[in-house]
Structures are given as C-alpha cells and as structure tokens.
DSSP file (Angstrom, degrees, kcal/mol; ACC not computed):
  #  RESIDUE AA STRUCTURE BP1 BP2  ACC     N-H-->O    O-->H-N    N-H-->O    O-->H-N    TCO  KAPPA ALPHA  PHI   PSI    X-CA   Y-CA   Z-CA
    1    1 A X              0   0    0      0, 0.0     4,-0.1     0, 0.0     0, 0.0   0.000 360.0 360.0 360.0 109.4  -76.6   29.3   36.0
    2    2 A X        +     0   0    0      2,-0.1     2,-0.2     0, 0.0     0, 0.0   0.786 360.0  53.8 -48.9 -50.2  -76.7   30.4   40.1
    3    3 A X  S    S-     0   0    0      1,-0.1     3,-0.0     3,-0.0     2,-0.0  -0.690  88.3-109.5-120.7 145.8  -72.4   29.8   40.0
    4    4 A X        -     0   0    0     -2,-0.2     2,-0.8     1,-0.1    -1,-0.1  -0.225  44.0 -94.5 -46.9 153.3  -69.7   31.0   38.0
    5    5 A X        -     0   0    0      1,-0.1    -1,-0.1    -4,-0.1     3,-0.1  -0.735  57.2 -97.8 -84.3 134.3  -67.9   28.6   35.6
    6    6 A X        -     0   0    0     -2,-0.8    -1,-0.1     1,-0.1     3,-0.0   0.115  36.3-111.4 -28.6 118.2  -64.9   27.2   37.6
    7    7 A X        -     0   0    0      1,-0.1    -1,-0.1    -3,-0.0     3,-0.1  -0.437  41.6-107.6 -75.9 140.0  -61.7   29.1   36.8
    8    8 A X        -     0   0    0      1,-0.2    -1,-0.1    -3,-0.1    -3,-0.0  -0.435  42.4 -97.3-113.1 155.4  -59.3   26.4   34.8
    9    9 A X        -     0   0    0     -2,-0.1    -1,-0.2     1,-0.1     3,-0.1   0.083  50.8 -99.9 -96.0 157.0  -56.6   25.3   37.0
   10   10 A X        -     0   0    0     -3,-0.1     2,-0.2     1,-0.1    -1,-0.1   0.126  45.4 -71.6 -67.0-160.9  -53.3   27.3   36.3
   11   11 A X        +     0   0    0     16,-0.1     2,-0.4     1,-0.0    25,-0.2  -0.440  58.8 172.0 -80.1 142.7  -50.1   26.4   34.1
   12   12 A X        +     0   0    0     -2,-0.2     2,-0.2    -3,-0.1    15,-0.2  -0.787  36.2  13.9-157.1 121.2  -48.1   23.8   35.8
   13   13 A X  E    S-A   26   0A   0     13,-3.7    13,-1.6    -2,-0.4     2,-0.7  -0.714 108.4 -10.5 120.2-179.6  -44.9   21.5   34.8
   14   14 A X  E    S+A   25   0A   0     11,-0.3    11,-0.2    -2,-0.2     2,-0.1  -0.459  76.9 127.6 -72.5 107.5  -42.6   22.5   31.6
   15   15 A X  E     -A   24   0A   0      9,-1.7     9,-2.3    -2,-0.7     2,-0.3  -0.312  52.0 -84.5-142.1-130.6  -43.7   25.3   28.7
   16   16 A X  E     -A   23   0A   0      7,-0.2     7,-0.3    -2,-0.1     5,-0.1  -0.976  42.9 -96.9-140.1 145.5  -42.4   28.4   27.0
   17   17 A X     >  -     0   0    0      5,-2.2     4,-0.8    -2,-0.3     7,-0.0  -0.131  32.8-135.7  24.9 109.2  -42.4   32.0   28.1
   18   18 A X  T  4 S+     0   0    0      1,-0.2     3,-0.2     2,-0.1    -1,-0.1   0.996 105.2  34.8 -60.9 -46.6  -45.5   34.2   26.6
   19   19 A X  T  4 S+     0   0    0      1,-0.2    -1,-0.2    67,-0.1    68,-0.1   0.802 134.9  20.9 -92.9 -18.6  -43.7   36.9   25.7
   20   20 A X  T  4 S-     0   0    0      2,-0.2    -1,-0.2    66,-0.0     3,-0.1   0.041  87.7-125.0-108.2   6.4  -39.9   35.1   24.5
   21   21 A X     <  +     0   0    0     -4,-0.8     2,-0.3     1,-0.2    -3,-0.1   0.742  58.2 156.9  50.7  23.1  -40.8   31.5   23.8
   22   22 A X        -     0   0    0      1,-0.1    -5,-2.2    58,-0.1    -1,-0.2  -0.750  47.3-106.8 -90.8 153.2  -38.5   30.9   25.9
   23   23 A X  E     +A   16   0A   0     -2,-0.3    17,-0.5    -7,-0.3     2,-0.3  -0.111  50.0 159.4 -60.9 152.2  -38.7   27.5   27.7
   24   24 A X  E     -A   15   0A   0     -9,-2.3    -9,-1.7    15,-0.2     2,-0.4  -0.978  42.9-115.4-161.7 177.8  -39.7   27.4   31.1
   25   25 A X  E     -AB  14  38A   0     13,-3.5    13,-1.5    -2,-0.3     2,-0.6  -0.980  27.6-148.0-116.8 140.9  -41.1   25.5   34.2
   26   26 A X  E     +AB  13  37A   0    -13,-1.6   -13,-3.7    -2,-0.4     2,-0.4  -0.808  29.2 169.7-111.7 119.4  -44.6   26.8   35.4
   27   27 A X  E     - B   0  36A   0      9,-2.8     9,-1.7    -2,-0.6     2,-0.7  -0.957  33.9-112.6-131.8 152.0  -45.0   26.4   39.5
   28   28 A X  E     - B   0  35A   0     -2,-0.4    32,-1.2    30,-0.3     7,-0.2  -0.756  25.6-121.4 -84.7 118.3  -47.1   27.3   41.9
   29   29 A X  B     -c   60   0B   0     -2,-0.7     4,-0.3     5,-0.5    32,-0.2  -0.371  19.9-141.0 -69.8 147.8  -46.0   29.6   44.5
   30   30 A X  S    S+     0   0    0     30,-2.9    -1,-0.1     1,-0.1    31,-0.1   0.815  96.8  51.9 -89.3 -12.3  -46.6   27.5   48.0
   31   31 A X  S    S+     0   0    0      3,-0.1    -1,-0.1     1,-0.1    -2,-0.0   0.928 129.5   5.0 -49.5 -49.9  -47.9   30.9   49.7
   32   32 A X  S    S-     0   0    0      2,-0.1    -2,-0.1     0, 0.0    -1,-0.1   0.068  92.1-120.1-143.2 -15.6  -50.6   32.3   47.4
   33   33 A X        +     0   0    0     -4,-0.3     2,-0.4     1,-0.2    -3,-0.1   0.969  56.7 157.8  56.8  51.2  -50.8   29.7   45.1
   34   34 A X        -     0   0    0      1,-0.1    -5,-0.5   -24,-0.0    -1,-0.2  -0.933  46.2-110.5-111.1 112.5  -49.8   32.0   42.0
   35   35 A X  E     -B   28   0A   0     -2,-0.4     2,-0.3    -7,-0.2    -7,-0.2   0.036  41.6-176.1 -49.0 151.2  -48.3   30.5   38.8
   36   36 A X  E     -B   27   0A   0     -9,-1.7    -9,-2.8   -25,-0.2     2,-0.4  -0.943  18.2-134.5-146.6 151.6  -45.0   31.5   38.6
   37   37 A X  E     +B   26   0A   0     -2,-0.3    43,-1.5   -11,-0.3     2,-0.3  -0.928  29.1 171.9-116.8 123.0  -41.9   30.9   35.5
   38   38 A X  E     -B   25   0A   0    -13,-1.5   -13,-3.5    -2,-0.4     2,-0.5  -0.824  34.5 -82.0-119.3 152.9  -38.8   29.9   36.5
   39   39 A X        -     0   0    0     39,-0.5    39,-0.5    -2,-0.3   -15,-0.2  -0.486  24.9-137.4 -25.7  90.3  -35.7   28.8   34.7
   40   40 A X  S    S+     0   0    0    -17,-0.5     2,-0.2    -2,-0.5    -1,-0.1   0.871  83.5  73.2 -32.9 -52.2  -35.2   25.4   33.6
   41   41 A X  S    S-     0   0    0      1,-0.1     2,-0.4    36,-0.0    37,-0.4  -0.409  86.9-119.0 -90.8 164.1  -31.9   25.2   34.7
   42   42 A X        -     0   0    0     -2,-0.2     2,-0.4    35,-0.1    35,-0.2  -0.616  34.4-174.4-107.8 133.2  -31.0   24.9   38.0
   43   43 A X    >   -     0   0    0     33,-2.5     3,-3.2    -2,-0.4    -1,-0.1  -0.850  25.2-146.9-142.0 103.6  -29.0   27.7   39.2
   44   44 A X  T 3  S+     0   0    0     -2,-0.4    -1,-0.1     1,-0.3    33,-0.1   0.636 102.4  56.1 -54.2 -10.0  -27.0   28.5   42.9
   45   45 A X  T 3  S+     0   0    0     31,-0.1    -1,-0.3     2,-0.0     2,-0.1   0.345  87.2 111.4-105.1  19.4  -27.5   32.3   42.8
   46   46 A X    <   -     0   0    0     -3,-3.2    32,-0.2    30,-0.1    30,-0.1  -0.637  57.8-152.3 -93.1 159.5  -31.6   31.8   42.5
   47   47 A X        +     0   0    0     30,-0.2    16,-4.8    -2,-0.1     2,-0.5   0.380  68.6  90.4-107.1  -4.3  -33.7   32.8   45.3
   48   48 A X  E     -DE  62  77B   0     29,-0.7    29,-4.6    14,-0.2     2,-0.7  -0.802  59.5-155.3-116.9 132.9  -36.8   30.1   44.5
   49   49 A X  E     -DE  61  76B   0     12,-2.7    12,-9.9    -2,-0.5     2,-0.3  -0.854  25.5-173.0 -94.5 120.3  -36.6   26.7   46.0
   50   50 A X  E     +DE  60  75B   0     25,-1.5    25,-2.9    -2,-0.7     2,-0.3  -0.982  11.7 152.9-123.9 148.7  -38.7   24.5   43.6
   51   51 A X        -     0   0    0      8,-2.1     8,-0.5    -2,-0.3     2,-0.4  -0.996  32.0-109.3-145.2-178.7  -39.9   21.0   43.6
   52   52 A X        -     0   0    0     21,-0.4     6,-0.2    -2,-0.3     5,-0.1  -0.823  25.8-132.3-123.4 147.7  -42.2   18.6   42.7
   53   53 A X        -     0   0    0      4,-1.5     6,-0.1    -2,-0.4    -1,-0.1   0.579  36.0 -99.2 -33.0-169.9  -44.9   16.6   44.4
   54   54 A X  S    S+     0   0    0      1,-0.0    -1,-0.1     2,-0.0    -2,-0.0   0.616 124.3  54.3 -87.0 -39.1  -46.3   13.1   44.8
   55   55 A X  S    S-     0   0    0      2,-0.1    -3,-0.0     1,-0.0    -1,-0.0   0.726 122.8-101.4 -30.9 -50.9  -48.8   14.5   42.1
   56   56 A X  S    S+     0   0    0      1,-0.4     2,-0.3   -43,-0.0    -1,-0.0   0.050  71.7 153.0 114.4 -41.1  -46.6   15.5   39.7
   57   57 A X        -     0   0    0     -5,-0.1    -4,-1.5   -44,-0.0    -1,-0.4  -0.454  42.0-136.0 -67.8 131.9  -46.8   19.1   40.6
   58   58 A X        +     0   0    0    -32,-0.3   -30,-0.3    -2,-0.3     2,-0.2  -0.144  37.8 162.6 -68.4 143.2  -44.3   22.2   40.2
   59   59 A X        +     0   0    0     -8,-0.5    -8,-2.1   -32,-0.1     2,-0.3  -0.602  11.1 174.6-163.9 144.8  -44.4   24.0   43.2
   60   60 A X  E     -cD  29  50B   0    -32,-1.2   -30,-2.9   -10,-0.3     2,-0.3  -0.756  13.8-166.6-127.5 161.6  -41.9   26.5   44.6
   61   61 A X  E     - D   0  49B   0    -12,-9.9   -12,-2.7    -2,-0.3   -32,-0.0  -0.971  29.6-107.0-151.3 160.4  -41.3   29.0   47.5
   62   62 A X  E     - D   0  48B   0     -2,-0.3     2,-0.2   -14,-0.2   -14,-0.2  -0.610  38.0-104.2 -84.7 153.2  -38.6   32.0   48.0
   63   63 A X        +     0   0    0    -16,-4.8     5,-0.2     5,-0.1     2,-0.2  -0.469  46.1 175.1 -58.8 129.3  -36.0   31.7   50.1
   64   64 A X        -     0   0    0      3,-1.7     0, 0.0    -2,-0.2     0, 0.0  -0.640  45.0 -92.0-126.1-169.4  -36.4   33.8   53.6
   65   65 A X  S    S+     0   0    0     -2,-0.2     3,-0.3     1,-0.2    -1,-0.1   0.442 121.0  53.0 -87.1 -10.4  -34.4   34.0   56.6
   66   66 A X  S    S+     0   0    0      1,-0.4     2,-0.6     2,-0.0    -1,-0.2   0.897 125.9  25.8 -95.3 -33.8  -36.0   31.4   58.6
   67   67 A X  S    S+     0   0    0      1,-0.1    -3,-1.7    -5,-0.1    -1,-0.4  -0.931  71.4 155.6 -99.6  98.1  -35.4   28.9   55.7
   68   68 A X        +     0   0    0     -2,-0.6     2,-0.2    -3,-0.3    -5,-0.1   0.231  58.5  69.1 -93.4 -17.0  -32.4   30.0   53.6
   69   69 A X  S    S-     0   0    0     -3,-0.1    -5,-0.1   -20,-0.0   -20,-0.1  -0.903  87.6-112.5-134.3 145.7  -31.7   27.0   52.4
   70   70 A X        -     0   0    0     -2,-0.2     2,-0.3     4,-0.1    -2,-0.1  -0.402  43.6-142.8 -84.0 164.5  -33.6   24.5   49.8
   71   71 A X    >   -     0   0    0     -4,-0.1     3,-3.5     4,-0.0    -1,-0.1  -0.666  44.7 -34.7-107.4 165.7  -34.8   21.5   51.7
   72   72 A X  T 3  S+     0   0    0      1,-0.3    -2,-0.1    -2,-0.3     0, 0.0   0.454 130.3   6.7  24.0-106.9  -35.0   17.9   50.9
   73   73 A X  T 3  S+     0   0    0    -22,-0.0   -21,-0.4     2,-0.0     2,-0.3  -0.024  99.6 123.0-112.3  59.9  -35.9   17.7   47.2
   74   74 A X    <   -     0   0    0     -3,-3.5     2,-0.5   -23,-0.1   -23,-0.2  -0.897  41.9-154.7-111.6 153.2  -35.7   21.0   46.4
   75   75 A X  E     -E   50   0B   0    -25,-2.9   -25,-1.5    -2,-0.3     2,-0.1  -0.961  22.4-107.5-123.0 121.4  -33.8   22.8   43.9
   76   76 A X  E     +E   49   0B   0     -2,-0.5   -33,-2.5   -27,-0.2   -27,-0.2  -0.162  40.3 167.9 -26.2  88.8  -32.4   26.1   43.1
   77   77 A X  E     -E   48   0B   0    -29,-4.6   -29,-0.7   -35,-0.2   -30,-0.2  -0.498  30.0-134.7-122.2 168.9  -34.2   28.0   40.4
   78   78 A X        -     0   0    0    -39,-0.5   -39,-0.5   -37,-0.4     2,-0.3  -0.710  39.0-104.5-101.7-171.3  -33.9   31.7   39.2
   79   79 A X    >>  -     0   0    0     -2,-0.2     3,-1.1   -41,-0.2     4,-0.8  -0.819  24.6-132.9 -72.4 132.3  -37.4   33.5   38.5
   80   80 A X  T 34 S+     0   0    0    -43,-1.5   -42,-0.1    -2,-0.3   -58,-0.1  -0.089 103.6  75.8 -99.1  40.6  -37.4   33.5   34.5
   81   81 A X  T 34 S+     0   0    0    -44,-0.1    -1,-0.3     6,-0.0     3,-0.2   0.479  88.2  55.7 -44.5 -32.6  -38.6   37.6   35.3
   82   82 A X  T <4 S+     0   0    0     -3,-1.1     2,-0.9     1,-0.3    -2,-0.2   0.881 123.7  23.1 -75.3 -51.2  -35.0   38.2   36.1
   83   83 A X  S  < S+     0   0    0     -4,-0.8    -1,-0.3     3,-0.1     2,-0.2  -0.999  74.7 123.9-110.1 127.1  -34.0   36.8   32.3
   84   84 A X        -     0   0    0     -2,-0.9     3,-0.3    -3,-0.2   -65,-0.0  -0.269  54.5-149.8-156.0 109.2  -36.8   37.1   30.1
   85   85 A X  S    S+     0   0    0      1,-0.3     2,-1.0    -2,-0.2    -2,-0.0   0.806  93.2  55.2 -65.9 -25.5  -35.0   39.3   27.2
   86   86 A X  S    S-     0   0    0      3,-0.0    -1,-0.3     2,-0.0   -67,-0.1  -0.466  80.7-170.5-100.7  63.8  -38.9   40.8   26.6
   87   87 A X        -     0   0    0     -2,-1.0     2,-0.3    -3,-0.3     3,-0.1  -0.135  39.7 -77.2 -21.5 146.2  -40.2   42.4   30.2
   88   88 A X        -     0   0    0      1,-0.2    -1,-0.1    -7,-0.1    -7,-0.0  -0.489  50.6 -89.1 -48.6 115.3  -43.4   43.2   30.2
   89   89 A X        -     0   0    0     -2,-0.3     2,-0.4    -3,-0.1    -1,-0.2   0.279  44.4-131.6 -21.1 131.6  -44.9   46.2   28.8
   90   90 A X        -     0   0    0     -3,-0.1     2,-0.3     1,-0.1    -1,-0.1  -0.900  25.0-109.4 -96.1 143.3  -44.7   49.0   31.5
   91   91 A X        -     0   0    0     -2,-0.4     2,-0.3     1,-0.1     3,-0.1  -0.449  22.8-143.6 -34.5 104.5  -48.1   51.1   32.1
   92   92 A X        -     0   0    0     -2,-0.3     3,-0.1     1,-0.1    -1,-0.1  -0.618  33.1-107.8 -84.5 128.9  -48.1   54.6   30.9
   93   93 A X        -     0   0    0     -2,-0.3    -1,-0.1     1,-0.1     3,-0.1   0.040  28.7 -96.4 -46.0 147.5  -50.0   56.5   33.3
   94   94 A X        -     0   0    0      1,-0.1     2,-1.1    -3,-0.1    -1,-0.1   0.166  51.6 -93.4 -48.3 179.8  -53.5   58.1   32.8
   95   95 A X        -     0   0    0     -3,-0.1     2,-0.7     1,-0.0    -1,-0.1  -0.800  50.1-119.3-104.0 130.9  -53.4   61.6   31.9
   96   96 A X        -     0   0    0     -2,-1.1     2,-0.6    -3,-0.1    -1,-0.0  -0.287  19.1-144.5 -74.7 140.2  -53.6   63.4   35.3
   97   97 A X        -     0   0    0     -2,-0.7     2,-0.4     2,-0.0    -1,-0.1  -0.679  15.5-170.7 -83.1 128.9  -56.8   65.7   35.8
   98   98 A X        -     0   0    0     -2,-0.6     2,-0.4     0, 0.0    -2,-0.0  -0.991   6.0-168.7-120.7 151.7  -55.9   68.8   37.9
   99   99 A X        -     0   0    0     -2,-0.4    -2,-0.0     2,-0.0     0, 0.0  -0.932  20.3-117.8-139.5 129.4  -58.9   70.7   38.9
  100  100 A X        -     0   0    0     -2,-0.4     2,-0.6     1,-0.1     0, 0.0   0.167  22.7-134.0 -59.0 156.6  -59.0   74.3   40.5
  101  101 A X        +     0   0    0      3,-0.0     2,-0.5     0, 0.0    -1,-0.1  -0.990  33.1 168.9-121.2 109.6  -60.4   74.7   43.9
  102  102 A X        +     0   0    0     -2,-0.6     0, 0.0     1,-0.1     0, 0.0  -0.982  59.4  15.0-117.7 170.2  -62.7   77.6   44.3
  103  103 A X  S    S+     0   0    0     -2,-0.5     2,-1.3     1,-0.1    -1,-0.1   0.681  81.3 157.6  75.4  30.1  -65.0   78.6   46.9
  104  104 A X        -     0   0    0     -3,-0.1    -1,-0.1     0, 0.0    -3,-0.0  -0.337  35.0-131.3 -76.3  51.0  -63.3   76.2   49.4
  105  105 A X        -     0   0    0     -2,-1.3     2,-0.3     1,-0.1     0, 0.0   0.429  17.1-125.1 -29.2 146.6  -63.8   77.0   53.3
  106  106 A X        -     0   0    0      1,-0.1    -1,-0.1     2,-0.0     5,-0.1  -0.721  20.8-126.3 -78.0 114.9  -61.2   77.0   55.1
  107  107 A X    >>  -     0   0    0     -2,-0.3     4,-1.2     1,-0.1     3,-1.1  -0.185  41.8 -87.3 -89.1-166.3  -61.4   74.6   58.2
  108  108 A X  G >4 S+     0   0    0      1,-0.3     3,-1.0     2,-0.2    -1,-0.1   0.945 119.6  54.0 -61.9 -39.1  -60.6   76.2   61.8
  109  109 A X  G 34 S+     0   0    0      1,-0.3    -1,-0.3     2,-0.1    -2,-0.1   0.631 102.9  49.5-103.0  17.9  -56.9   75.7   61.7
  110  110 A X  G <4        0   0    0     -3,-1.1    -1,-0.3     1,-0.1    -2,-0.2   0.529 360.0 360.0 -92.7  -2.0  -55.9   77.3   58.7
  111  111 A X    <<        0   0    0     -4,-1.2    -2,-0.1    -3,-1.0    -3,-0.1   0.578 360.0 360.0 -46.5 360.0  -58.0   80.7   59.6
C-alpha cells in the first residue's frame, strides 16, 4: 500500500473525560483543528467560545483581543483542563548525561 491509512477523524460532540469520566463536549479548535474538552456547562468566566455547525459539529475558538466577545451562536465554555480533578501525568525528566571536556581548543577569543 503506496499511502498511509487515513487518520480517523477526531472526537467530536458530547463524551466523557479519559482520565475522570467526567462528562464533556469534544470540539475542534477553529485554528489548528485540535480536539479539544470543554465543560458542558456553559460558564461566563470561560475563555472558549464554542458552537456548533450546520453539520452538527463542535467547534470552538479562545477568546483574544480583537474578538473578546462570543459571537452570534456562540457560547461560553471553560476548557475541562482547568477542572479535570486528574491532570495529566507530568514527565519526569531523562537522567541528564554530563560529560567532561578534555583536550578542547580554545577558540581565538578565549586565548
């Protein structure tokens, strides 16, 4: 097979949380087009304006300074990162390698 198989299209519309089962609404960011979990309930101190299509689709976008304000049928949501009682595991770093410098000229302006 010449092509990869098509990557299968992301979560979208009302499901639960992986890691806290909590319910949640699955959108599509309108920048980058990156699933994103939001809140269910609709909430005046959230920064994502979400609504849905002619489709049927979630889709949201943060608030910025040239638009500040939700438009038309959009609605106030929080990012369910903000509340989601289980965050993600954080990454423990690698173990750093330090390795001794000999025999290392010196370039002209540290003589």
């Amino acid at each position: 097979m010449p092509y990869p198989p098509p990557r299968p299209p992301a979560a979208n519309g009302p499901g639960r949380c992986p890691r806290c089962l909590a319910e949640v609404i699955w959108c599509v960011t309108a920048a980058n087009r990156v699933p994103l979990a939001v809140d269910p309930d609709r909430d005046p101190a959230g920064n994502q304006a979400v609504r849905q299509d002619h489709t049927g689709r979630w889709l949201t976008r943060q608030l910025t300074k040239d638009r500040p304000t939700p438009e038309n049928d959009e609605h106030l949501h929080m990012p369910h990162l903000k509340s989601c009682p289980a965050p993600a595991p954080r990454r423990t770093p690698g173990p750093r390698i330090t390795r001794d410098r000999h025999g290392v000229r010196p370039v002209r302006w540290q003589r």
